[in-house]
C-alpha positions as CSV (number, residue, x, y, z in Angstrom):
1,X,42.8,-119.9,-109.1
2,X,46.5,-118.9,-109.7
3,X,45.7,-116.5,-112.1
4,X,47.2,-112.9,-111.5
5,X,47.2,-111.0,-115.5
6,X,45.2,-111.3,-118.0
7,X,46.4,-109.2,-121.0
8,X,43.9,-108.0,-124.0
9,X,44.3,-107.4,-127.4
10,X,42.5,-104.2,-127.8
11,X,43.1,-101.1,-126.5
12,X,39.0,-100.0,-126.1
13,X,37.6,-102.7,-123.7
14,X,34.2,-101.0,-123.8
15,X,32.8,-105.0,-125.0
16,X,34.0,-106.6,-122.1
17,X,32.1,-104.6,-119.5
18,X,30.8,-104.9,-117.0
19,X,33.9,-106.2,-115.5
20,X,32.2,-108.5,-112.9
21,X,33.2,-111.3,-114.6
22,X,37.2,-110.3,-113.8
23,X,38.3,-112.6,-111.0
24,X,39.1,-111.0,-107.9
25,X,42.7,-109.6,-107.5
26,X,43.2,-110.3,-111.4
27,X,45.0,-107.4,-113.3
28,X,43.2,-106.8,-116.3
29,X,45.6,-105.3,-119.5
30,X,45.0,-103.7,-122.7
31,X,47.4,-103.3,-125.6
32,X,47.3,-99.5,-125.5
33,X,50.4,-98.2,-127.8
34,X,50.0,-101.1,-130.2
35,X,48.0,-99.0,-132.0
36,X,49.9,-95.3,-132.4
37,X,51.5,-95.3,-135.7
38,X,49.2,-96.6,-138.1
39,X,46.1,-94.9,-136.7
40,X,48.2,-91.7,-136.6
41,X,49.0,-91.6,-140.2
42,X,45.3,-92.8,-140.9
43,X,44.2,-90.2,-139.0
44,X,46.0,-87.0,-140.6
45,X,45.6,-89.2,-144.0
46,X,41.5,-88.7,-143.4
47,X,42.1,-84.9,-142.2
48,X,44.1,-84.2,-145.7
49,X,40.9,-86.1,-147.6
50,X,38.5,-83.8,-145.6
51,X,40.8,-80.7,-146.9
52,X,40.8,-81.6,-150.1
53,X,36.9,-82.8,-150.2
54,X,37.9,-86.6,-151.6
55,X,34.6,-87.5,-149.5
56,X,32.5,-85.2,-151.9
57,X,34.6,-86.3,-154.8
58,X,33.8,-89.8,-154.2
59,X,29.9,-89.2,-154.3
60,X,30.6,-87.1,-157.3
61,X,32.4,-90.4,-158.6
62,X,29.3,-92.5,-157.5
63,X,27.2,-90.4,-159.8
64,X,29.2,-90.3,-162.8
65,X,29.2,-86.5,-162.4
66,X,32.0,-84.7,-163.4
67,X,32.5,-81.5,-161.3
68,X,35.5,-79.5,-160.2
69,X,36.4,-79.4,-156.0
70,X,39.2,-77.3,-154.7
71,X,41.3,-78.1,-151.8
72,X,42.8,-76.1,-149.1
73,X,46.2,-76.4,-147.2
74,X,45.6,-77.5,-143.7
75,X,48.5,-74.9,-142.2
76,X,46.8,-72.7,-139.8
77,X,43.1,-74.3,-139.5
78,X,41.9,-75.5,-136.6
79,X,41.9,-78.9,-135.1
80,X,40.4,-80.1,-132.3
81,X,41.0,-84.2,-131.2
82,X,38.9,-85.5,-128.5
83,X,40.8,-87.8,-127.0
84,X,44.4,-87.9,-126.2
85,X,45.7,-90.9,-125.5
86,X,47.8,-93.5,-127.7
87,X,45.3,-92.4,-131.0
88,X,44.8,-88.8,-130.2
89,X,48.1,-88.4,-129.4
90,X,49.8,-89.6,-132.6
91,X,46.9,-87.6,-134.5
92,X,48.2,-84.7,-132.8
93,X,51.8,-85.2,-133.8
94,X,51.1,-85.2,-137.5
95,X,48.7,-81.9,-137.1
96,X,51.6,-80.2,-135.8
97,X,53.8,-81.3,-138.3
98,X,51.0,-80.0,-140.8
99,X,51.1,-76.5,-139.2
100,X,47.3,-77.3,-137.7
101,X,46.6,-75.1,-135.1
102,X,45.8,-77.7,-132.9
103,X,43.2,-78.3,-129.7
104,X,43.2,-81.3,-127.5
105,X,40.2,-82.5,-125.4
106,X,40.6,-84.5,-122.4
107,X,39.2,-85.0,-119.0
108,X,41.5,-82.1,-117.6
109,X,43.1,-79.0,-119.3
110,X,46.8,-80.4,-118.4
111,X,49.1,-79.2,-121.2
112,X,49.9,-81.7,-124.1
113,X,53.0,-81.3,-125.9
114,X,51.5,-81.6,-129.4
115,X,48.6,-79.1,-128.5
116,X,48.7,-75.6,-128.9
117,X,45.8,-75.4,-126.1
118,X,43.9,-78.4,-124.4
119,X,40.4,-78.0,-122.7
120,X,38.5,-80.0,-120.6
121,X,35.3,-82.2,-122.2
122,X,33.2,-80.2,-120.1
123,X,34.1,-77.1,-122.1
124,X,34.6,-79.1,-125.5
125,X,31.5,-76.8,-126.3
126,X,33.4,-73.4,-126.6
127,X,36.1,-75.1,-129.1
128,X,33.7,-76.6,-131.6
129,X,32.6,-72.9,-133.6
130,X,36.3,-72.5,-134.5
131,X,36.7,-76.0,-135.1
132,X,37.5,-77.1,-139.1
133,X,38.1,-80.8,-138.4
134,X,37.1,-82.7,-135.5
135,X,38.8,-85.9,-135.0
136,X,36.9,-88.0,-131.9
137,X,39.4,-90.8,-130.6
138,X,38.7,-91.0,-127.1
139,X,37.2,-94.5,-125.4
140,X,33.9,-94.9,-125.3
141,X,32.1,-95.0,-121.5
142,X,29.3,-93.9,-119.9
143,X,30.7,-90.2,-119.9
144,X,31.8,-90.2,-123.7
145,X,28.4,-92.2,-125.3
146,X,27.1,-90.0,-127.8
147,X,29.3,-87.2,-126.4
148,X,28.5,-85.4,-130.2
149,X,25.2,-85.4,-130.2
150,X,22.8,-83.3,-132.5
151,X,23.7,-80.0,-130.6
152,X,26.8,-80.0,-130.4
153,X,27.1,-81.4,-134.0
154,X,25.4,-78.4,-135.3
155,X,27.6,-76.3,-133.2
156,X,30.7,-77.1,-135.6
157,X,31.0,-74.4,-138.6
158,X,29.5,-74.6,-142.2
159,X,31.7,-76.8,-144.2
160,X,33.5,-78.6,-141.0
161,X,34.9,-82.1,-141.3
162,X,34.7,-85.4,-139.0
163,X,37.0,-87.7,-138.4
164,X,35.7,-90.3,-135.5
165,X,38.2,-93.7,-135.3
166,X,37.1,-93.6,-131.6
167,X,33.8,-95.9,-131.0
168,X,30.5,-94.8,-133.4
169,X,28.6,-94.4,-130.7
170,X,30.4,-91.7,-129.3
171,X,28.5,-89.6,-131.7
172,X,24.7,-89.1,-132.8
173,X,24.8,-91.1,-136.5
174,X,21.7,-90.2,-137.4
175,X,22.2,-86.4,-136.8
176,X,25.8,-86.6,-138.2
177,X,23.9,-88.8,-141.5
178,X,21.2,-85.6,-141.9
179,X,24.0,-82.7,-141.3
180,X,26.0,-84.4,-144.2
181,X,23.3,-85.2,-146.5
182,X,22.0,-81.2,-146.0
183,X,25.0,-79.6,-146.3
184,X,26.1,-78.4,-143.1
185,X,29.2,-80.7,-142.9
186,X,31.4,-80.8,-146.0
187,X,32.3,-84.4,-145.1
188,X,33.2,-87.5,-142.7
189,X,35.4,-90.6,-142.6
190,X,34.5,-92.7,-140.2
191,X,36.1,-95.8,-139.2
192,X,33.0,-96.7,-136.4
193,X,29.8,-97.5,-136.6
194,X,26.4,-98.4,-134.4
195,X,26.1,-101.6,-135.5
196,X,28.8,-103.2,-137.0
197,X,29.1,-104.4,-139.3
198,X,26.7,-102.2,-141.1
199,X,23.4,-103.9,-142.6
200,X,22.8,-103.5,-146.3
201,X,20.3,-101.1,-146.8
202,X,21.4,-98.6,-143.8
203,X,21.4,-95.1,-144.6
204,X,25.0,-94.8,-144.0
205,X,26.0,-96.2,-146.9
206,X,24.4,-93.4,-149.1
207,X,24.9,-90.8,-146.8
208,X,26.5,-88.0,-149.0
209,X,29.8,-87.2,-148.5
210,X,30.9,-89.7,-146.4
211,X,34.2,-92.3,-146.5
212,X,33.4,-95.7,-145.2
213,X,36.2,-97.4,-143.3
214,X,35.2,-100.4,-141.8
215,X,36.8,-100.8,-138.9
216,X,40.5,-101.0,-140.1
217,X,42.4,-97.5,-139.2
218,X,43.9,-98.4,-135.9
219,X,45.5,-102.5,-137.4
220,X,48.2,-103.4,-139.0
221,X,48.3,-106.9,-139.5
222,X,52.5,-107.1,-140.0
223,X,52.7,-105.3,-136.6
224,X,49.8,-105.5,-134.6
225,X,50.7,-109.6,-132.5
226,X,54.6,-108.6,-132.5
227,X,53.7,-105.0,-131.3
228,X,51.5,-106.4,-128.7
229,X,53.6,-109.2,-127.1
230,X,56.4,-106.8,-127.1
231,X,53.4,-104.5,-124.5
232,X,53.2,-107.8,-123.1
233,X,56.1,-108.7,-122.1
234,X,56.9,-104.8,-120.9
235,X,54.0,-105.4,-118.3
236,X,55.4,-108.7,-117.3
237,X,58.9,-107.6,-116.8
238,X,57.2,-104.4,-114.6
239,X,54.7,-107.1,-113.0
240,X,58.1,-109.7,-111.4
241,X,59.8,-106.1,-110.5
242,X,56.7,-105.2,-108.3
243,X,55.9,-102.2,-110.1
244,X,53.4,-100.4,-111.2
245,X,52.0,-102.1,-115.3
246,X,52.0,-99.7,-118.1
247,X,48.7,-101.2,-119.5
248,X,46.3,-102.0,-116.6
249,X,43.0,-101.3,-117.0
250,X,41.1,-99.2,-114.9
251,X,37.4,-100.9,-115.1
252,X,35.6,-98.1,-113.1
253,X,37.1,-95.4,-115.8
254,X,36.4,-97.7,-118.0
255,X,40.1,-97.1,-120.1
């Protein structure tokens, strides 16, 4: 009955809903920001793979077929990362860095430092013919589930590559399985799947072109409990000054 916070260790909550089992007048906390540096370089680590078709070299591998693949430079392709929060964000910063040109996707067009244009998810799609790599690391909810769907999916340009260390179900797997295995995408690494973890037999695990990552791009195990306490203990220290916390939770957005 005296219970006032209740801090998470996960940024994407999406599991724990609905939130009716949250006591009344309980502040419910992520660790949002725990996650930034390592799924940022894993993030511009699977764009440069994408470039340089590792995904397609790896089913060459599989098949014992020796067969030349040349890469591309990532300076002045297009970007586009749904999502821009602690993920999306540190994605961005190393597309810059890249020379990307770079397009964020968010619930409102509001400027982003790291963007060189942002849209809103309502008009996310107008930016997917021009888009080379699409990176989706937004939360899942009831507006995001399956926001890449078949259309949209087919939308994206010959040859485009996928990134998604968001939630897998923010995108048609099936439809993203058949536009790999037939060619219209040149590749995917995924880090998120519907289920995990993902049952022997499942096509996903001979999809062509396609980097498996199960469920590791955002975790650091040296970091992650020191990085989070220190959130923690930031929200605490902002909870005893009667300010707002950094990392509440907002259970009807759902992030």
């Amino acid at each position: 009955p005296r219970l006032k916070l209740l801090f998470v260790t996960n940024a994407g909550l999406d599991r724990l809903a609905p939130y009716d089992w949250l006591p009344p007048g309980v502040a419910l906390m992520n660790n949002r920001g725990t996650h930034a540096g390592k799924a940022g370089e894993f993030g511009i680590m699977a764009v440069l793979m994408l470039a340089n078709q590792v995904p397609a070299m790896v089913t060459h591998q599989r098949a014992a077929r020796w067969q030349k693949l040349w890469g591309a430079v990532l300076a002045n392709r297009g970007i586009t990362i749904v999502g821009l929060g602690t993920l999306g964000d540190a994605v961005a910063a190393h597309a810059r860095h890249f020379g990307l040109q770079v397009t964020g996707v968010r619930t409102t067009a509001a400027p982003h430092p790291h963007c060189d244009r942002v849209v809103a998810t309502a008009d996310l799609d107008g930016v997917l013919p021009g888009t080379d790599f699409l990176v989706l690391a937004c939360p899942l909810t009831e507006k995001t589930r399956n926001l890449m769907d078949r259309r949209r999916l087919t939308r994206m340009p010959q040859g485009a590559g996928i990134v998604n260390i968001g939630r897998g179900e923010l995108a048609d797997q099936d439809a993203l399985c058949d536009l790999l295995d037939n060619g219209h995408l040149s590749g995917a690494v995924l880090d998120v799947f519907t289920p995990e973890p993902i049952p022997a037999g499942h096509r996903l695990w001979t999809t062509r072109n396609l980097v498996i990552s199960p469920h590791t791009s955002a975790d650091d195990p040296a970091t992650y409990n020191p990085r989070s306490l220190d959130i923690f203990l930031l929200n605490l220290k902002a909870y005893q000054a009667g300010q707002p916390l950094p990392n509440l939770f907002d259970t009807v957005r759902g992030y």
